[in-house]
mmJSON file of the N, C-alpha and C atoms, coordinates in Angstrom:
{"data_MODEL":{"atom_site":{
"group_PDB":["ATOM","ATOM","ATOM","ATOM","ATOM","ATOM","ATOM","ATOM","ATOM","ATOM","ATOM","ATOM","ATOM","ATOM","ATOM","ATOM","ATOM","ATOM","ATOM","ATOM","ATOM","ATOM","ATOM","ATOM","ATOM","ATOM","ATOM","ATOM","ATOM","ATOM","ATOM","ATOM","ATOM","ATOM","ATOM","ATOM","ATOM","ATOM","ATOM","ATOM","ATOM","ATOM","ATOM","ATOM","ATOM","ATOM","ATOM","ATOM","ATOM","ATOM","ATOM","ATOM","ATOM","ATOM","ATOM","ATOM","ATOM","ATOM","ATOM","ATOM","ATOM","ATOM","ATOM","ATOM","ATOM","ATOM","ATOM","ATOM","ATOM","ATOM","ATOM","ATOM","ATOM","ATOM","ATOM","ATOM","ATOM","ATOM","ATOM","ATOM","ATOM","ATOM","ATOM","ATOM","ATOM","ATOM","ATOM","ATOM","ATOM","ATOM","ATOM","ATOM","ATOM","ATOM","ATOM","ATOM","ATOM","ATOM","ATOM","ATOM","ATOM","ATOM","ATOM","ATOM","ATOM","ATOM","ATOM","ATOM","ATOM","ATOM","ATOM","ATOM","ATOM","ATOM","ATOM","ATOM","ATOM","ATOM","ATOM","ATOM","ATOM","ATOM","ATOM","ATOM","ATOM","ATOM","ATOM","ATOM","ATOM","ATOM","ATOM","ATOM","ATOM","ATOM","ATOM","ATOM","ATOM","ATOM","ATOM","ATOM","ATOM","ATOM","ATOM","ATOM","ATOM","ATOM","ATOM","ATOM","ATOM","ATOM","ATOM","ATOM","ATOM","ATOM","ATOM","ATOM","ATOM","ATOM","ATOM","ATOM","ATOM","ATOM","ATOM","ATOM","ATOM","ATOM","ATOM","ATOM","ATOM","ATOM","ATOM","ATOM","ATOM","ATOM","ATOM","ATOM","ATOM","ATOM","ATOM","ATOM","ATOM","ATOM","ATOM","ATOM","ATOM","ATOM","ATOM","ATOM","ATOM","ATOM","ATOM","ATOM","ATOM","ATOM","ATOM","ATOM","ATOM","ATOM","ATOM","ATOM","ATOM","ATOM","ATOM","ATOM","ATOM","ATOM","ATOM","ATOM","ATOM","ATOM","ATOM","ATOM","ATOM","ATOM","ATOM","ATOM","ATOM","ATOM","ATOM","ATOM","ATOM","ATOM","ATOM","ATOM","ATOM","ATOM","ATOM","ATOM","ATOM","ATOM","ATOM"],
"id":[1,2,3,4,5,6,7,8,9,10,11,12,13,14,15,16,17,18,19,20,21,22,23,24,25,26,27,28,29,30,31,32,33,34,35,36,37,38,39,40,41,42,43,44,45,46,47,48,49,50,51,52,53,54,55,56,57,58,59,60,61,62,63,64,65,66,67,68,69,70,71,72,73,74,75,76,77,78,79,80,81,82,83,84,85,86,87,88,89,90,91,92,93,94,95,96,97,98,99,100,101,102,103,104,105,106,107,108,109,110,111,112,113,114,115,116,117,118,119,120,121,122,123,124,125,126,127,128,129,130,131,132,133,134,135,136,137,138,139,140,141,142,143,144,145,146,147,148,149,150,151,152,153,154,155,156,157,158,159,160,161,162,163,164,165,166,167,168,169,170,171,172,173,174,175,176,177,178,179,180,181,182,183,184,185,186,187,188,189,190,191,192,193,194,195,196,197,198,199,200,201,202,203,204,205,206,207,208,209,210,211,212,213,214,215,216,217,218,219,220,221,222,223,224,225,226,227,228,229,230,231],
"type_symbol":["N","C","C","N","C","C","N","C","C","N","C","C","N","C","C","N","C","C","N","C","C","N","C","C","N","C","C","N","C","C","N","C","C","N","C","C","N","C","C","N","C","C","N","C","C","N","C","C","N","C","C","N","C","C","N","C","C","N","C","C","N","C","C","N","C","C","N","C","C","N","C","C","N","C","C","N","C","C","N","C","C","N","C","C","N","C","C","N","C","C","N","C","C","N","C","C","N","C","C","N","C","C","N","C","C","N","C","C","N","C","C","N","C","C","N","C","C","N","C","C","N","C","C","N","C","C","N","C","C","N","C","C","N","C","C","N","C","C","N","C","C","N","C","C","N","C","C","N","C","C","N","C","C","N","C","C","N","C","C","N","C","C","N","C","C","N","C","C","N","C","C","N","C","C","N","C","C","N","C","C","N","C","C","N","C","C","N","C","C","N","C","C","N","C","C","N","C","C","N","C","C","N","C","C","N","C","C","N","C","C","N","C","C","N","C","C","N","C","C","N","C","C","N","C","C","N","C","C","N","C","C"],
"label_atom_id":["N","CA","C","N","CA","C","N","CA","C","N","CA","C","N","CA","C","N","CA","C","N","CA","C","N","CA","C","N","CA","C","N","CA","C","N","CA","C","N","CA","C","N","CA","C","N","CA","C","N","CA","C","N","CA","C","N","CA","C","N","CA","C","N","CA","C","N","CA","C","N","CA","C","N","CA","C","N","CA","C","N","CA","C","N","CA","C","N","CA","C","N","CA","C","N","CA","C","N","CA","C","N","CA","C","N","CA","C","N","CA","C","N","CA","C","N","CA","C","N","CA","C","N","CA","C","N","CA","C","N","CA","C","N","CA","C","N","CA","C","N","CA","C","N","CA","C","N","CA","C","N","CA","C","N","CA","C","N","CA","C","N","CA","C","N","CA","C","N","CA","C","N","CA","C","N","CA","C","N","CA","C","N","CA","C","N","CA","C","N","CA","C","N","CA","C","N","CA","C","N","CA","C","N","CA","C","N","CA","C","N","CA","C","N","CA","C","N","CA","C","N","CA","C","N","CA","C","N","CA","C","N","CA","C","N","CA","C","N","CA","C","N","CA","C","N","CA","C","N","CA","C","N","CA","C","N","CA","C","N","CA","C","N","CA","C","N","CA","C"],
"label_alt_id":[null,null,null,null,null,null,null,null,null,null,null,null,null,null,null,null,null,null,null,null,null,null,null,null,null,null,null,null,null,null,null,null,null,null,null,null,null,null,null,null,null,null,null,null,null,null,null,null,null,null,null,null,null,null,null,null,null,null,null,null,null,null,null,null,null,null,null,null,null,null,null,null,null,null,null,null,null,null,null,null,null,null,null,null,null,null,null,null,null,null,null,null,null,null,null,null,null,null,null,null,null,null,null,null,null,null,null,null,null,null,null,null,null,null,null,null,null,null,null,null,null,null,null,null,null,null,null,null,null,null,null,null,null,null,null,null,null,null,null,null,null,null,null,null,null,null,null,null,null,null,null,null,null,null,null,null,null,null,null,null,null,null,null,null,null,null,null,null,null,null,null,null,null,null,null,null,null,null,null,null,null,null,null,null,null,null,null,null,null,null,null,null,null,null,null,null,null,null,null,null,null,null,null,null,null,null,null,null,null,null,null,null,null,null,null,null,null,null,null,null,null,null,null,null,null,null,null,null,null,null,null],
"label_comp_id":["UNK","UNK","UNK","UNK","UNK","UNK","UNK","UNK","UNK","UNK","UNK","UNK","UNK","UNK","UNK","UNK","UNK","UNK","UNK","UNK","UNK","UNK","UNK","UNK","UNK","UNK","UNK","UNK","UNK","UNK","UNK","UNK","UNK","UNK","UNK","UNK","UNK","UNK","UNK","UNK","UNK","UNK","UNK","UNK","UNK","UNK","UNK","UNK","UNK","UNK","UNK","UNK","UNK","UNK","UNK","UNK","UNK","UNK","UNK","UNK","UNK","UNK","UNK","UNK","UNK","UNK","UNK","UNK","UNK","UNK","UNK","UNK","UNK","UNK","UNK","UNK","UNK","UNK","UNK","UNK","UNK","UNK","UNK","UNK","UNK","UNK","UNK","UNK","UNK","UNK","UNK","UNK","UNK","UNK","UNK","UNK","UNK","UNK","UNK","UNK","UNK","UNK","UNK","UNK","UNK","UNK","UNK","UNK","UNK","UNK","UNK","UNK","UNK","UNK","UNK","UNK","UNK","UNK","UNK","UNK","UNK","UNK","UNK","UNK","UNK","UNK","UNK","UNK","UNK","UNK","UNK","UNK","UNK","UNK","UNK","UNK","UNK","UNK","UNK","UNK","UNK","UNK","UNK","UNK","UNK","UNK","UNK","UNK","UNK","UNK","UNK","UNK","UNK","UNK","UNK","UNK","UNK","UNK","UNK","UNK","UNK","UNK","UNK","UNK","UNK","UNK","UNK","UNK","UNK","UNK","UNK","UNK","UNK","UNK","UNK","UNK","UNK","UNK","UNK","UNK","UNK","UNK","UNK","UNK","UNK","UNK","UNK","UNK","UNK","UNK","UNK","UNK","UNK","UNK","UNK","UNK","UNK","UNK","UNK","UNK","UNK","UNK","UNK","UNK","UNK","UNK","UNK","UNK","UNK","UNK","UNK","UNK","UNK","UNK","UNK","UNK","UNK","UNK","UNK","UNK","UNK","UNK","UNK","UNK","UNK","UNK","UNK","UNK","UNK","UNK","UNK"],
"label_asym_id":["A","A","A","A","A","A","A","A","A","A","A","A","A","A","A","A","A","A","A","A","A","A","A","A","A","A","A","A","A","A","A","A","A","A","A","A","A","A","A","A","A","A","A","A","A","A","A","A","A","A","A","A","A","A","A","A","A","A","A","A","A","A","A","A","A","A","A","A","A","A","A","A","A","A","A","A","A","A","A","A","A","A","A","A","A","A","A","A","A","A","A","A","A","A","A","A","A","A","A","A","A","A","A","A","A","A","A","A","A","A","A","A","A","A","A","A","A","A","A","A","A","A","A","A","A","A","A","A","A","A","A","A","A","A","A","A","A","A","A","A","A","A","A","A","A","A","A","A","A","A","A","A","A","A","A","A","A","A","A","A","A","A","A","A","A","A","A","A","A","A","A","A","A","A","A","A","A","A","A","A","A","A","A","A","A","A","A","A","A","A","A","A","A","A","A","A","A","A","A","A","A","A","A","A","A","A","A","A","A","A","A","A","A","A","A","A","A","A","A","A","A","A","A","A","A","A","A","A","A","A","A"],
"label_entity_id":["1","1","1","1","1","1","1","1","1","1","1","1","1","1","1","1","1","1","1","1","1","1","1","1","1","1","1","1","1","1","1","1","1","1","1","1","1","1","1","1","1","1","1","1","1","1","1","1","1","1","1","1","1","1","1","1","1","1","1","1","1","1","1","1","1","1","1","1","1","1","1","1","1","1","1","1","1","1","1","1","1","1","1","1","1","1","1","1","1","1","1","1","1","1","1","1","1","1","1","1","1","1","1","1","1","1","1","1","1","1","1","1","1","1","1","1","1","1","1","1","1","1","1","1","1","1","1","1","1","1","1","1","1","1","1","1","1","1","1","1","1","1","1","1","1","1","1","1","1","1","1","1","1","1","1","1","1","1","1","1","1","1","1","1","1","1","1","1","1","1","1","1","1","1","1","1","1","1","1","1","1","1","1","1","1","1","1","1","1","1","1","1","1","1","1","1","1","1","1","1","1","1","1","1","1","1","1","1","1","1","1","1","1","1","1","1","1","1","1","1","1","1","1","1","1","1","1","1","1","1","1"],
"label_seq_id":[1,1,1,2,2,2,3,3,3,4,4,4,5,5,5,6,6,6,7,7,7,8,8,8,9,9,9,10,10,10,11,11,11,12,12,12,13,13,13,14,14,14,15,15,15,16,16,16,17,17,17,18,18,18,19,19,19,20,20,20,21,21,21,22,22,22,23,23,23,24,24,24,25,25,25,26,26,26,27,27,27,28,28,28,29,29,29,30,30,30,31,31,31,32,32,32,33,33,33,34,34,34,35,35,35,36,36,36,37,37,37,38,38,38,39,39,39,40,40,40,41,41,41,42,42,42,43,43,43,44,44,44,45,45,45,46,46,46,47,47,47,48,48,48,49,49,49,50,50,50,51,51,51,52,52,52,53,53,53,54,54,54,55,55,55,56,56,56,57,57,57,58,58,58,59,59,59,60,60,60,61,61,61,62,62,62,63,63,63,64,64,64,65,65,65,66,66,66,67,67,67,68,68,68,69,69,69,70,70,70,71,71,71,72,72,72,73,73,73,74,74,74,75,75,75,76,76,76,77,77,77],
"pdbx_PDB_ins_code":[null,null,null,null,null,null,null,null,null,null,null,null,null,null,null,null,null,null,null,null,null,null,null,null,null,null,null,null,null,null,null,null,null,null,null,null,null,null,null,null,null,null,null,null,null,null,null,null,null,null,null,null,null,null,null,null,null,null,null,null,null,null,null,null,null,null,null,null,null,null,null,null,null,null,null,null,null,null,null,null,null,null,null,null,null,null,null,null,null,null,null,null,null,null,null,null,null,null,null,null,null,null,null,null,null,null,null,null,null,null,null,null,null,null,null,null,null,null,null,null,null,null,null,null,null,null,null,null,null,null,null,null,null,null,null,null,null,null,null,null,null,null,null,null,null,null,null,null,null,null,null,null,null,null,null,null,null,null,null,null,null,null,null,null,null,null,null,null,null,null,null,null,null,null,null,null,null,null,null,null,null,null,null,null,null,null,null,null,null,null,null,null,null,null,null,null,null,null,null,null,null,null,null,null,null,null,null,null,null,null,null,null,null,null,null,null,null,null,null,null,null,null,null,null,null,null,null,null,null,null,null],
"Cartn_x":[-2.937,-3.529,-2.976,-3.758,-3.674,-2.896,-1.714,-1.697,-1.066,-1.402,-0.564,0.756,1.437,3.127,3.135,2.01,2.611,2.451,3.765,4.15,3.068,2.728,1.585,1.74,2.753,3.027,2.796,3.178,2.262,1.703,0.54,-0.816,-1.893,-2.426,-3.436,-4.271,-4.659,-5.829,-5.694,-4.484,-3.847,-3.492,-3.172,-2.697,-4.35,-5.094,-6.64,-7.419,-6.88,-7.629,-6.989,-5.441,-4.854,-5.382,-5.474,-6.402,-7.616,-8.642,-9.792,-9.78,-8.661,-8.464,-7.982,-7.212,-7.176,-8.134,-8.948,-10.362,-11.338,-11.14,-12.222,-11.82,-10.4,-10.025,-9.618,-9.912,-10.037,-10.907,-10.509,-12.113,-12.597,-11.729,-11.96,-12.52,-13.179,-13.496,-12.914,-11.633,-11.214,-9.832,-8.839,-7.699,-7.104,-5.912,-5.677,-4.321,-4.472,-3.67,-2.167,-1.433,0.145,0.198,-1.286,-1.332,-1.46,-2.532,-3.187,-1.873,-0.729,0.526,1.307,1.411,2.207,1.559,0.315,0.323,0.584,0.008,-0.023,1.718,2.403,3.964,4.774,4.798,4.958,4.616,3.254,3.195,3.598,3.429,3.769,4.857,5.897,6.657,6.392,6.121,5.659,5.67,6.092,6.527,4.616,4.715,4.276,2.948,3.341,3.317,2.179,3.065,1.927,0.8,1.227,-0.116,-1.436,-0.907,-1.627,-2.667,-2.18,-2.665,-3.893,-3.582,-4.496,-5.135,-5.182,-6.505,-7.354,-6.464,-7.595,-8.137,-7.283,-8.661,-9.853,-9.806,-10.727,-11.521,-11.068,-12.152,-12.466,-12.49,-12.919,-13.926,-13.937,-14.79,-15.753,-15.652,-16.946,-16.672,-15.144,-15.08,-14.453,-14.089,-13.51,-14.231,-14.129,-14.316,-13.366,-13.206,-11.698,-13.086,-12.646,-13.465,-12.97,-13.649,-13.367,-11.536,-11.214,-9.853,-8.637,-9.576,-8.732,-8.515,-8.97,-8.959,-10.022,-8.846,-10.09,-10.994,-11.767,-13.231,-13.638,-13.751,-14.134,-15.42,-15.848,-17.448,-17.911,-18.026,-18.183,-20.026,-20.187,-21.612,-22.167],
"Cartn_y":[-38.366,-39.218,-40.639,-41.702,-43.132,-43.276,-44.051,-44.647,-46.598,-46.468,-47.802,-48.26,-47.944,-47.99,-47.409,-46.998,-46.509,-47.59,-47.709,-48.713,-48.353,-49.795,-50.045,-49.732,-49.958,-49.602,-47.928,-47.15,-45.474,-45.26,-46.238,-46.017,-46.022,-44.647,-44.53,-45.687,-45.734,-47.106,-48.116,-48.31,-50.113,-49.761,-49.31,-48.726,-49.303,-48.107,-48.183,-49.537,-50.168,-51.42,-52.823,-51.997,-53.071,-52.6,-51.408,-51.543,-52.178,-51.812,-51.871,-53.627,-54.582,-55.653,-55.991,-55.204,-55.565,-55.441,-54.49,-54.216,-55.897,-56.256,-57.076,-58.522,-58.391,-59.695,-59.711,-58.92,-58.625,-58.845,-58.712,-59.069,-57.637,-56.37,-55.409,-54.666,-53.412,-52.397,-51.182,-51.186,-49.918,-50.349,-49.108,-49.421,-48.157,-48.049,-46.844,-46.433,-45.262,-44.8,-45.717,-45.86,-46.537,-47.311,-48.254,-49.733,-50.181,-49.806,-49.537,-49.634,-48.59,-48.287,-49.347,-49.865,-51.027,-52.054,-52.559,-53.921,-53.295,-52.533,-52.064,-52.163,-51.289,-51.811,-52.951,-53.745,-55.108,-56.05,-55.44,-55.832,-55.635,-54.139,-53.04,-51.878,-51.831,-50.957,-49.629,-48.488,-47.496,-46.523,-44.893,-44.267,-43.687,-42.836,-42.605,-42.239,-40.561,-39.948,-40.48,-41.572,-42.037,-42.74,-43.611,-44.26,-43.22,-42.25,-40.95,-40.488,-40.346,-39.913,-40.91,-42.218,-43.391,-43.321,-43.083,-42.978,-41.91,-40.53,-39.422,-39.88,-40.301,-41.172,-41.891,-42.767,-43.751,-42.827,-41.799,-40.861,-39.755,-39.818,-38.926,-40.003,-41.16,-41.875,-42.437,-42.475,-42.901,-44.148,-44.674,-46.131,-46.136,-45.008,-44.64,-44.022,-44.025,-42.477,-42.42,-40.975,-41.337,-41.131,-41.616,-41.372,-40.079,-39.831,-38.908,-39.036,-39.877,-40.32,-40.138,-40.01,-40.495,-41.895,-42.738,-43.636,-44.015,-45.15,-45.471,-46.376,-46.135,-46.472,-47.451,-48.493,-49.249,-48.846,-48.238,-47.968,-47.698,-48.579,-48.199,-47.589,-46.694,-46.925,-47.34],
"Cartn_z":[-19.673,-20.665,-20.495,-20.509,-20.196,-21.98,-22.315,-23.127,-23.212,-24.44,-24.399,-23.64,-23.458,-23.705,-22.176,-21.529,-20.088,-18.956,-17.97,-17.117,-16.317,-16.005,-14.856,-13.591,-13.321,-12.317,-11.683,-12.458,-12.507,-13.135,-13.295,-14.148,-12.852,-12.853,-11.633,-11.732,-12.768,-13.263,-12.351,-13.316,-12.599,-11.156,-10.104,-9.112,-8.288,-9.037,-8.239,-8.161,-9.029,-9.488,-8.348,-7.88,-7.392,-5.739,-5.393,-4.556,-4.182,-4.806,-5.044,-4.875,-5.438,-5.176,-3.651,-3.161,-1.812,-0.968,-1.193,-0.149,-0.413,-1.268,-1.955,-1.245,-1.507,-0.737,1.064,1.553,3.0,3.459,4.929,5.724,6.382,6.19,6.476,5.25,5.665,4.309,5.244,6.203,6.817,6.846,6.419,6.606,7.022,8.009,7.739,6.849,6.494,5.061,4.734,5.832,6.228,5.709,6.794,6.506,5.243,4.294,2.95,2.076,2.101,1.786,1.875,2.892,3.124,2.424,2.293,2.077,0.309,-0.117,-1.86,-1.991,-1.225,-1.557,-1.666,-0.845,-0.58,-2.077,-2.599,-4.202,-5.255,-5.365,-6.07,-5.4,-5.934,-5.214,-5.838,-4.847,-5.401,-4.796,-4.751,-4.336,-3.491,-1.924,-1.21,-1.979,-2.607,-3.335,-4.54,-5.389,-6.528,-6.015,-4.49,-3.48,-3.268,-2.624,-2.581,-3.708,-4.902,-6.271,-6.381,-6.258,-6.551,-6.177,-4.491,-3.225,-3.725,-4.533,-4.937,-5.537,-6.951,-8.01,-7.475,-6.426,-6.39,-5.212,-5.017,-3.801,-5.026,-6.078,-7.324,-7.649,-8.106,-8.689,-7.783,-6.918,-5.162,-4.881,-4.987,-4.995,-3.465,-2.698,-1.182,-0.781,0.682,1.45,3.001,3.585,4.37,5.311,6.87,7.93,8.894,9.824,10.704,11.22,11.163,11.405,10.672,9.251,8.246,7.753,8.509,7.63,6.415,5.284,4.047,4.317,3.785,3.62,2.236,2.15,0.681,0.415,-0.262,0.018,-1.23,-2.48,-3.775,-3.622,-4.579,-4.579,-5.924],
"occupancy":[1.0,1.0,1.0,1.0,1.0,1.0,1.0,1.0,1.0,1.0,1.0,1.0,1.0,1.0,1.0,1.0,1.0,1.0,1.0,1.0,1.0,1.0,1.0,1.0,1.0,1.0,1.0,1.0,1.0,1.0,1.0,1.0,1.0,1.0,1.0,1.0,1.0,1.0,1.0,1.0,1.0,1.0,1.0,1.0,1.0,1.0,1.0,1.0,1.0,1.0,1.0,1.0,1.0,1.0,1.0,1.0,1.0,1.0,1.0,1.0,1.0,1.0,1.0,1.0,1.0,1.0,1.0,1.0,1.0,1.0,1.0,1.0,1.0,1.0,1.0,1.0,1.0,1.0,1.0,1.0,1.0,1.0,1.0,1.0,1.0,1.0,1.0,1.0,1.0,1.0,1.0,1.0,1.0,1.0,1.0,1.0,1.0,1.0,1.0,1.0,1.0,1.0,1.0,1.0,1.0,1.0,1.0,1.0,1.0,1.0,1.0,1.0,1.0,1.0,1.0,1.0,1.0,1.0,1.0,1.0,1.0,1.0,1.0,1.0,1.0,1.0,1.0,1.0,1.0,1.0,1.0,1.0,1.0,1.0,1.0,1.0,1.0,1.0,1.0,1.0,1.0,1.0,1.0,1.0,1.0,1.0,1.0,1.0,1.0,1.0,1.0,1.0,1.0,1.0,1.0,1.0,1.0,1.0,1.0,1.0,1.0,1.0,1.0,1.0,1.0,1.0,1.0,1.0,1.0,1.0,1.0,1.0,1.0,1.0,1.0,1.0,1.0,1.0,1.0,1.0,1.0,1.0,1.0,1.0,1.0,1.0,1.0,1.0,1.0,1.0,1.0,1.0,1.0,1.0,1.0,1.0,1.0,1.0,1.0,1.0,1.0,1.0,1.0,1.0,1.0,1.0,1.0,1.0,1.0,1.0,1.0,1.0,1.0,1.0,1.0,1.0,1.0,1.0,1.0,1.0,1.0,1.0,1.0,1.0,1.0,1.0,1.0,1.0,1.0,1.0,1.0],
"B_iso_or_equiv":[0.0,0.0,0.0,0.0,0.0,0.0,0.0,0.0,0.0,0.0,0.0,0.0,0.0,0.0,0.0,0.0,0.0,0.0,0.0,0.0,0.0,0.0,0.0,0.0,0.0,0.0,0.0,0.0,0.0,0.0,0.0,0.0,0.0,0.0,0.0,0.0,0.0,0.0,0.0,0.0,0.0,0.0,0.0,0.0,0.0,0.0,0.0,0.0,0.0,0.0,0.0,0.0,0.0,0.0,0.0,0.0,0.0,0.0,0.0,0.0,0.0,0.0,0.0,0.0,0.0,0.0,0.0,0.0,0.0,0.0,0.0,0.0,0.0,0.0,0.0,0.0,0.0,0.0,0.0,0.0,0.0,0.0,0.0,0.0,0.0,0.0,0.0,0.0,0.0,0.0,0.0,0.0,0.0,0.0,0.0,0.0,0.0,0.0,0.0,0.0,0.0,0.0,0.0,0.0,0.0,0.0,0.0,0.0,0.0,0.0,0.0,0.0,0.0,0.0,0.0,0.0,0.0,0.0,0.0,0.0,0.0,0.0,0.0,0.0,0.0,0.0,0.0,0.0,0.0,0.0,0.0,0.0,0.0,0.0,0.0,0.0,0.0,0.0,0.0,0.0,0.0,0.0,0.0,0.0,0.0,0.0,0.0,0.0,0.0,0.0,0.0,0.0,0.0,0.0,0.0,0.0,0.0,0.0,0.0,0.0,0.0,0.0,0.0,0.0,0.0,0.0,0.0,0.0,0.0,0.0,0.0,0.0,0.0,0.0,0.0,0.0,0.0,0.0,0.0,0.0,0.0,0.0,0.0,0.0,0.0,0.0,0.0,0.0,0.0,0.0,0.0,0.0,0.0,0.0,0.0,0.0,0.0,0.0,0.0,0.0,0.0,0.0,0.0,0.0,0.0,0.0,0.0,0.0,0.0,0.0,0.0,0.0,0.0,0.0,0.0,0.0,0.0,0.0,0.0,0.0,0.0,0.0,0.0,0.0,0.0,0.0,0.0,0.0,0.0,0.0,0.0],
"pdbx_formal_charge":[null,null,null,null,null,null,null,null,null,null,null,null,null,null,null,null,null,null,null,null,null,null,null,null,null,null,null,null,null,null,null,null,null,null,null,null,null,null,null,null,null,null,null,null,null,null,null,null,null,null,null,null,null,null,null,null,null,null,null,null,null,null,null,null,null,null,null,null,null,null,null,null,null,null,null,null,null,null,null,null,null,null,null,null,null,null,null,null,null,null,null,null,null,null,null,null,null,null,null,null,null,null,null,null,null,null,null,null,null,null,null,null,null,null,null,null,null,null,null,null,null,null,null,null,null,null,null,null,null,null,null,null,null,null,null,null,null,null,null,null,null,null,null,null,null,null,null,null,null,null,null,null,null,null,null,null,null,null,null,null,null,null,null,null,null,null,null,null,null,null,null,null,null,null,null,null,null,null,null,null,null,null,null,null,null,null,null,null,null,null,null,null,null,null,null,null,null,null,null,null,null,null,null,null,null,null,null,null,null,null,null,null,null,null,null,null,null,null,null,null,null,null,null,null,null,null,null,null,null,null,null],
"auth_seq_id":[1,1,1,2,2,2,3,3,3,4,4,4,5,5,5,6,6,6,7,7,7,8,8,8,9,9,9,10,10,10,11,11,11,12,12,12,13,13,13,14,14,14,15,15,15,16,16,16,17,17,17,18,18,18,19,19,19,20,20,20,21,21,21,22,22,22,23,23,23,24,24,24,25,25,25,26,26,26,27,27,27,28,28,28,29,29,29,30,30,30,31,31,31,32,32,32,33,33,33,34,34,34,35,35,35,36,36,36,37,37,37,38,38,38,39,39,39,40,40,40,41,41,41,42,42,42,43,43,43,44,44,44,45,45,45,46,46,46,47,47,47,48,48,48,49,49,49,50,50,50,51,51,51,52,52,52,53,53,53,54,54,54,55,55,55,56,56,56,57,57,57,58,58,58,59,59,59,60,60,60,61,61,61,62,62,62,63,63,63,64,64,64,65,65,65,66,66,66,67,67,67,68,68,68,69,69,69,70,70,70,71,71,71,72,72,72,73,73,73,74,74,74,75,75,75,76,76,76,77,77,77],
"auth_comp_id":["UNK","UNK","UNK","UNK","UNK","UNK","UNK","UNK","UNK","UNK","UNK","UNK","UNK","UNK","UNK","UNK","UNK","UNK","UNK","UNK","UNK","UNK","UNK","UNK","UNK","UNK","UNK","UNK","UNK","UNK","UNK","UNK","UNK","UNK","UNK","UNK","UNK","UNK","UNK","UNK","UNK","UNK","UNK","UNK","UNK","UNK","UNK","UNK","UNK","UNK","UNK","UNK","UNK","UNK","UNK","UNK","UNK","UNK","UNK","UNK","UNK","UNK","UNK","UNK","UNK","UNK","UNK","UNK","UNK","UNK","UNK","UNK","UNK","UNK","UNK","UNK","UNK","UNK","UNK","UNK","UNK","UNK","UNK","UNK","UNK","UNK","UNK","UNK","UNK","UNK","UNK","UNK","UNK","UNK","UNK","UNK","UNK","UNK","UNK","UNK","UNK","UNK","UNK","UNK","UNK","UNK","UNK","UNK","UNK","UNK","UNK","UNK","UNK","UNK","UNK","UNK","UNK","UNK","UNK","UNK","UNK","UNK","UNK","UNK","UNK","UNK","UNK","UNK","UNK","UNK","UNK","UNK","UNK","UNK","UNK","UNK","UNK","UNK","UNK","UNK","UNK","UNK","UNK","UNK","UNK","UNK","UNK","UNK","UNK","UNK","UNK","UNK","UNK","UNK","UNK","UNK","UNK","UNK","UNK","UNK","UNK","UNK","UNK","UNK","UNK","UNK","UNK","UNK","UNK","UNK","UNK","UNK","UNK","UNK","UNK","UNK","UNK","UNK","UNK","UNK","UNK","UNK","UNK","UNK","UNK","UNK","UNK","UNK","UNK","UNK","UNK","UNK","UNK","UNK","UNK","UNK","UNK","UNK","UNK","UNK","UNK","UNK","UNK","UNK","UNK","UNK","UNK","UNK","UNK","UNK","UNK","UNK","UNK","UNK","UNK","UNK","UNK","UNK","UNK","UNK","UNK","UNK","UNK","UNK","UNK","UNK","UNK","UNK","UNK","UNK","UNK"],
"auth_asym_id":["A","A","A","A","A","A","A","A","A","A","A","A","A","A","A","A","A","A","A","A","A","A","A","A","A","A","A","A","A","A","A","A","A","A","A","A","A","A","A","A","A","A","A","A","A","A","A","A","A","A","A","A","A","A","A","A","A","A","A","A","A","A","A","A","A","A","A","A","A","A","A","A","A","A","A","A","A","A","A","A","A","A","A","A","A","A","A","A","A","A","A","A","A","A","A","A","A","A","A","A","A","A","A","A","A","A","A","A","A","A","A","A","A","A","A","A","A","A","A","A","A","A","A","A","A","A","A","A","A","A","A","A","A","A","A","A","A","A","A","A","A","A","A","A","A","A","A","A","A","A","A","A","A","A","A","A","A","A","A","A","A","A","A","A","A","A","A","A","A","A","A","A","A","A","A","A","A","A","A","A","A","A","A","A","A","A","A","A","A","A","A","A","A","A","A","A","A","A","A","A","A","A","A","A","A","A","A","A","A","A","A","A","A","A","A","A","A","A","A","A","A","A","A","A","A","A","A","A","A","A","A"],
"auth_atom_id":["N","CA","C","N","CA","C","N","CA","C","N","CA","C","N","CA","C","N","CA","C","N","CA","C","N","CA","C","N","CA","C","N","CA","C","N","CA","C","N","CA","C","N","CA","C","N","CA","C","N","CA","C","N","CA","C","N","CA","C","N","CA","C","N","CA","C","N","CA","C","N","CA","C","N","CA","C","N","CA","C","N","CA","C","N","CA","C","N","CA","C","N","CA","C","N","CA","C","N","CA","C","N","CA","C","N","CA","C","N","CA","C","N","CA","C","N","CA","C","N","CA","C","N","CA","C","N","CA","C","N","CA","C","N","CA","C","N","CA","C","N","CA","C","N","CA","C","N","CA","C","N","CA","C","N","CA","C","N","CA","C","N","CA","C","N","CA","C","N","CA","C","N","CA","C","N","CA","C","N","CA","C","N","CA","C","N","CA","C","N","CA","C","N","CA","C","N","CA","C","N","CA","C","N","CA","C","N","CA","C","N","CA","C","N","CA","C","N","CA","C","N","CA","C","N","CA","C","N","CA","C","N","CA","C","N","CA","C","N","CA","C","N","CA","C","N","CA","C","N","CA","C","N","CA","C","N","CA","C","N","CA","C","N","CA","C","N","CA","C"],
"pdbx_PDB_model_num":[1,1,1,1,1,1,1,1,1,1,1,1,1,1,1,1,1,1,1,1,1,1,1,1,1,1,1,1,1,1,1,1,1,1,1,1,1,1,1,1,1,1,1,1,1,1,1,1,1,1,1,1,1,1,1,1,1,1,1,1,1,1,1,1,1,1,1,1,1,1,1,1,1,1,1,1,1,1,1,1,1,1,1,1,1,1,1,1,1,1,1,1,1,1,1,1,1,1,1,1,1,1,1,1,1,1,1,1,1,1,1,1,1,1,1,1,1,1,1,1,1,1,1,1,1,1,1,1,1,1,1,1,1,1,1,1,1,1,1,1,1,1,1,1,1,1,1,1,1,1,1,1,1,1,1,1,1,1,1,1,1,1,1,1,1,1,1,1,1,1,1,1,1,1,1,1,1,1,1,1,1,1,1,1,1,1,1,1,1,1,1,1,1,1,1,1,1,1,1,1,1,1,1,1,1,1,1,1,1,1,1,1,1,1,1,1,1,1,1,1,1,1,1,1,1,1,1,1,1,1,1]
}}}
């Protein structure tokens, strides 16, 4: 459950959103998982793990998709 009082920082929301901002401001819509990891850390310090969780969310809501490779995909529909 999302509430008030919970740190943004492990708020899938805010997490997905700070993604969803990096795809937007790139010149790519492919990253692969590491890389993705790295640049989101460098902002947000954040364990592997909660990175992971986020990518499900936003591949739950159709705002990703991984490729044959594995890599992400920005691909809202």
């Amino acid at each position: 459950m999302i509430t008030i009082d919970t740190d943004p920082k492990v708020n899938l929301i805010y997490l997905g959103g700070h993604i969803i901002k990096l795809f937007q401001n790139s010149d790519t819509r492919r990253f692969e998982v590491s890389t993705l990891y790295d640049y989101v850390n460098d902002s947000i310090e954040l364990s592997f793990e909660l990175f992971l969780y986020s990518l499900d969310w936003l591949f739950v809501i159709d705002i990703i998709e991984l490729d044959e490779n594995g890599d992400v995909i920005y691909a809202p529909k």
